[in-house]
C-alpha positions in Angstrom: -30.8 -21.8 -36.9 -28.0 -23.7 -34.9 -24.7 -23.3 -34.1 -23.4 -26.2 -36.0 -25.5 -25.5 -39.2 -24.7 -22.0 -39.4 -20.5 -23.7 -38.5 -20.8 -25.7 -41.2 -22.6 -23.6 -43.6 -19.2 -21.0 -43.5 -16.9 -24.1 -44.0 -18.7 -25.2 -46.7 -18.3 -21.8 -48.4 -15.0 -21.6 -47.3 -14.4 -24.5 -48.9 -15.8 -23.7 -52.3 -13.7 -20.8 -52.5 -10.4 -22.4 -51.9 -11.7 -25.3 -55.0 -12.6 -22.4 -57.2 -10.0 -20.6 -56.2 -7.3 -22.9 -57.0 -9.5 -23.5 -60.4 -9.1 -19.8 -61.7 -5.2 -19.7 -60.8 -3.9 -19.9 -64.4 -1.6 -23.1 -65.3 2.1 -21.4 -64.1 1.0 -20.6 -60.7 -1.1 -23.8 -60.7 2.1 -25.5 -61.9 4.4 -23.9 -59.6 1.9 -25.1 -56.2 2.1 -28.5 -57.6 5.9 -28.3 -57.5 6.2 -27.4 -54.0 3.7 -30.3 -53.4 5.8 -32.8 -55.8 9.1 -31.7 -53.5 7.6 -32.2 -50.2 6.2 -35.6 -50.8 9.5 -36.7 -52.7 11.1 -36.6 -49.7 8.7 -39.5 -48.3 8.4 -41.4 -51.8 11.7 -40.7 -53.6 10.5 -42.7 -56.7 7.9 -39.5 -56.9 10.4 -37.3 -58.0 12.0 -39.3 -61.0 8.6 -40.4 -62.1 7.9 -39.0 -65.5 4.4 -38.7 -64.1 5.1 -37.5 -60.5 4.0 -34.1 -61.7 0.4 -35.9 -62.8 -0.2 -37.9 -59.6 0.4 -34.8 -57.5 -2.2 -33.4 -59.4 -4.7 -35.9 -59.2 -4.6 -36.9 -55.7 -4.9 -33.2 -54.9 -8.5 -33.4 -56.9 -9.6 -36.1 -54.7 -8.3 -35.0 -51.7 -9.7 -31.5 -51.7 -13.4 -33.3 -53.1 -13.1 -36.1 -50.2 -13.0 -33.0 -47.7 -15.8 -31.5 -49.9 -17.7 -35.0 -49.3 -17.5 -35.1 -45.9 -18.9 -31.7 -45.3 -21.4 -32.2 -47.6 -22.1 -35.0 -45.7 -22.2 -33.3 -42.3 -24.4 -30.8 -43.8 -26.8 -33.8 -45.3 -27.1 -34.8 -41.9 -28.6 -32.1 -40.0 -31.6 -31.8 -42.7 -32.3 -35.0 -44.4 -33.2 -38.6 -43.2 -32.1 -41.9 -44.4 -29.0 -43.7 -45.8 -29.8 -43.1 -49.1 -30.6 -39.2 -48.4 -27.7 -38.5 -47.1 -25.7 -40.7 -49.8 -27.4 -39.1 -52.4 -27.6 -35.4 -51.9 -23.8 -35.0 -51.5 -23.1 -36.7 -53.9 -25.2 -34.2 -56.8 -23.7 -31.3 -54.7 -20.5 -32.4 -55.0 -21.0 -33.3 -58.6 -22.4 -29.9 -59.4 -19.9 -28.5 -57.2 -16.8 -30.7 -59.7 -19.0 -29.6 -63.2 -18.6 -26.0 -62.0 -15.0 -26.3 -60.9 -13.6 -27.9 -64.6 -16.2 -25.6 -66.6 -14.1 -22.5 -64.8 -10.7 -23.9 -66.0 -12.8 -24.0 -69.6 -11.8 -20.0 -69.1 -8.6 -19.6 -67.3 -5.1 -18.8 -69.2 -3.1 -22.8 -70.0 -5.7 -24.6 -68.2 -8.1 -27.2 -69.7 -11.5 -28.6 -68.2 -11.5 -32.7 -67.7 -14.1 -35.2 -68.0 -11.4 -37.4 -66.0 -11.2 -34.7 -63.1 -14.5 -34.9 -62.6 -14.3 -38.5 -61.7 -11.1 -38.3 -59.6 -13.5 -35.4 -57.8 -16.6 -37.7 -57.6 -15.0 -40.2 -56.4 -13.0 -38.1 -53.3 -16.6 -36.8 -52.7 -18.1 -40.3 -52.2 -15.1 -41.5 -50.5 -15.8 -38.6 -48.1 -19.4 -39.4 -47.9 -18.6 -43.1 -47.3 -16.3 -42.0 -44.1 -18.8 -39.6 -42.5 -21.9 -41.7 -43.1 -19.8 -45.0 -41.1 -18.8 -42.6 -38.4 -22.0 -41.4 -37.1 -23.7 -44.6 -38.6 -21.3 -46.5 -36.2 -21.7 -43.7 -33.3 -25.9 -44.0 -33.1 -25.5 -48.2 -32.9 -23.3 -47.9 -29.8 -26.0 -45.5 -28.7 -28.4 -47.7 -29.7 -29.8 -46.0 -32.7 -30.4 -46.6 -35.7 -29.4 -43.8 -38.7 
């Protein structure tokens, strides 16, 4: 096995642990990480702060933020075994679905949290954007090499 698999393969893991992880934190703590969040980016978008729903966008944009990282490793991990666009579309995205099921069926279970058909979609859609990024990078890197991917 190479370097960059094996490199990947720990990130990946890595990764999962720091989704799940943040999934089996029960709501308070969750809560009180989404505060610090909400203060720090208040200082950059004040109208953050006195929206009702600051609390709620913090929340979501964390879901497709940490999924859009998940994408793009996925992604980098699609790359070194499969062939084809629609490969390397495709297997991510399942993965990363799976990976999203898993994550809300875990909050089913933890203390003031709730599992959420809409968080899945917020996920699946950071994982595709992630996908979409990685895919145009080296898709963009083997034409000005002069191949095709």
């Amino acid at each position: 096995m190479n370097k960059k698999k094996i490199i990947l393969g720990i990130l990946i893991v890595a990764w999962l642990c720091f989704i799940w992880g943040h999934s089996l934190q029960p709501a308070v703590v969750s809560d009180g990480e989404s505060g610090v969040f909400l203060e720090f980016f208040s200082k950059f978008i004040p109208a953050l702060k006195n929206a009702e729903d600051g609390m709620f966008i913090i929340r979501k944009a964390a879901h497709f933020t940490e999924y859009t990282v998940l994408g793009a490793l996925l992604t980098g991990n699609a790359i070194l075994y499969v062939r084809g666009f629609v490969n390397r579309f495709f297997h991510p995205a399942f993965a990363g679905l799976a990976v999203s099921f898993v994550d809300e069926t875990i909050q089913l279970f933890v203390e003031g949290r709730s599992g959420q058909v809409s968080d899945m979609w917020i996920d699946f859609a950071g994982v595709c954007l992630g996908i979409l990024v990685i895919l145009a990078i080296v898709n963009n890197k083997g034409r000005a090499h002069g191949r095709n991917y």
